[in-house]
C-alpha positions in Angstrom: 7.7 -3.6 34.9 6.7 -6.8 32.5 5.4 -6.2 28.9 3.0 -9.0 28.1 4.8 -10.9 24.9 3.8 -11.4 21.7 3.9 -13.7 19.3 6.5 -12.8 16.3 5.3 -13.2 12.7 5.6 -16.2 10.6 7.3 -16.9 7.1 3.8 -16.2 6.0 3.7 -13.0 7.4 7.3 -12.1 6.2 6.0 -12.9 2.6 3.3 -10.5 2.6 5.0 -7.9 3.9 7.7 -8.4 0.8 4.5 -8.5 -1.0 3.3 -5.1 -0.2 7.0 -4.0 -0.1 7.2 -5.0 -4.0 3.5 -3.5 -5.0 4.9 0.1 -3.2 8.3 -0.3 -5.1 6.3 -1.3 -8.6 4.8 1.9 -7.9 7.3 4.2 -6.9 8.8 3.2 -10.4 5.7 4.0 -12.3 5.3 7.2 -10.7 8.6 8.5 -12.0 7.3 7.6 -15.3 4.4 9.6 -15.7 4.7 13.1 -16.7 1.5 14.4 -15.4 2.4 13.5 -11.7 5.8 15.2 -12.2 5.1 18.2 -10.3 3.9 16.5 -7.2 6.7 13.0 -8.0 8.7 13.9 -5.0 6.1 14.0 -2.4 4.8 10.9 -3.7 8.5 9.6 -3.9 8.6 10.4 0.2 5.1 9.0 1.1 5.9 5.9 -0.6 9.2 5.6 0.8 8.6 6.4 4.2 5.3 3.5 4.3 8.6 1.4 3.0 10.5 2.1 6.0 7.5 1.9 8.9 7.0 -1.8 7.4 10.8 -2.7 7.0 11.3 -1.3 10.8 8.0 -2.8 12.3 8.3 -6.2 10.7 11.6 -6.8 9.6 13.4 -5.6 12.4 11.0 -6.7 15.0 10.3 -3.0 16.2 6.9 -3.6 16.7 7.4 -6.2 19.0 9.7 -4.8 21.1 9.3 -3.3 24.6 7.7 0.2 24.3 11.0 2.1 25.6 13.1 0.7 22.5 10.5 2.0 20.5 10.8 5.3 21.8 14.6 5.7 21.6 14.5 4.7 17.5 11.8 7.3 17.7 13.7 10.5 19.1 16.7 8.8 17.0 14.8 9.1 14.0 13.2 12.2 14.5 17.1 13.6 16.0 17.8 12.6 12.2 15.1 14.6 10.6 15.8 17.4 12.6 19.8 17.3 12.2 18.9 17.1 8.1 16.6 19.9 8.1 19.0 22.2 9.6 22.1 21.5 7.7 19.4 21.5 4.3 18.3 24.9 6.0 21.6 26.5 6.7 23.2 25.3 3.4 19.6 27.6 1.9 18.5 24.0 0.2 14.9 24.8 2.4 14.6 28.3 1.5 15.2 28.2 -1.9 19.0 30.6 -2.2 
């Protein structure tokens, strides 16, 4: 079972990407500036910071060029993660608000 390869991404590529990586940061830090976005900051804290991590993971640690069955474990490892924080946030009553 062969997975065809591909070609990894050159210095080029690794400069755009910390390109885009500094425009998302420039604007998570202008976000937390302005007041009018402060009741909705937080879910566009997360947005922003999870776009941060899909490009860190895909590019930066090759995950996107890796076979398909490493992708799927950091998957169910990530989403293990989500789920183990959600519970302990919900029994500690951070999720429901006590």
């Amino acid at each position: 079972m062969s997975e065809t390869a591909h070609v990894h991404p050159t210095p080029r590529d690794y400069w755009q990407i910390a390109g885009v990586l500094f425009v998302i940061t420039a604007v998570e830090v202008a976000v937390a500036y302005i007041e009018a976005l402060d009741p909705v900051v937080a879910p566009i804290l997360l947005t922003l910071s999870a776009a941060k991590f899909v490009l860190v993971v895909g590019w930066f640690m090759h995950l996107k060029y890796d076979l398909k069955r490493y992708r799927r474990f950091f998957y169910l490892g990530l989403a293990g993660a989500v789920l183990l924080l959600g519970g302990t946030l919900f029994t500690f009553g951070v999720l429901i608000g006590h």
